[in-house]
N, C-alpha and C positions, 0 to 999 in steps of 0.2 A: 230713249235708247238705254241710259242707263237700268232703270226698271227692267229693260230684255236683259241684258246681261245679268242682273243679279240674278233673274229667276234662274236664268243658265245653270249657274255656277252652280247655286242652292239645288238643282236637282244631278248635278255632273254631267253636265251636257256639255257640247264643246259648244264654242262662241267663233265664230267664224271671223280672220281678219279680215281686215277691211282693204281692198285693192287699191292702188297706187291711180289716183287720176292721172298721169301720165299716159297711163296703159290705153287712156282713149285720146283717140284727135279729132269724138266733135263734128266726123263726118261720116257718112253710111250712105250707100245707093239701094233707092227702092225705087222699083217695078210696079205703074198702076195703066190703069188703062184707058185706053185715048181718049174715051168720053168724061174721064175724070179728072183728066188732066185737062181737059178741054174745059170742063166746069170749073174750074181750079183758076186754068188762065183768063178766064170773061170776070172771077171774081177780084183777082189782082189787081185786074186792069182799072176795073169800080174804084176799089181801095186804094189803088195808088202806090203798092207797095209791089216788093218782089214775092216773088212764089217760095223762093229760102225765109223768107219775112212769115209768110201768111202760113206756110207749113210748119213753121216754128210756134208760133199762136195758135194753132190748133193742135200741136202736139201736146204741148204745155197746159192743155184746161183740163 
């Protein structure tokens, strides 16, 4: 990061601040569909874990 911003500077470009993690709460509704959601719930159920769990793990790789 540091490295982006010097080059910034070095050519007068602006450097964008950086936004307040406040400004998110970490939750968002998405829309998928039944068959996926269905594929989704049979893999939980294997795993053992919740569907917030397992769609967090896959967002994350």
């Amino acid at each position: 990061m540091e490295g982006y911003i010097e080059v910034k500077l070095e050519n007068n470009l602006s450097v964008p601040i950086p936004e307040a993690i406040e400004k998110y709460s970490g939750k968002f509704v998405v829309r998928i569909s039944k068959s996926l959601h269905q594929r989704l719930a049979i893999e939980v159920e294997k795993e053992g874990v919740s569907l917030n769990q397992l769609a967090l793990y896959k967002l994350a790789l």
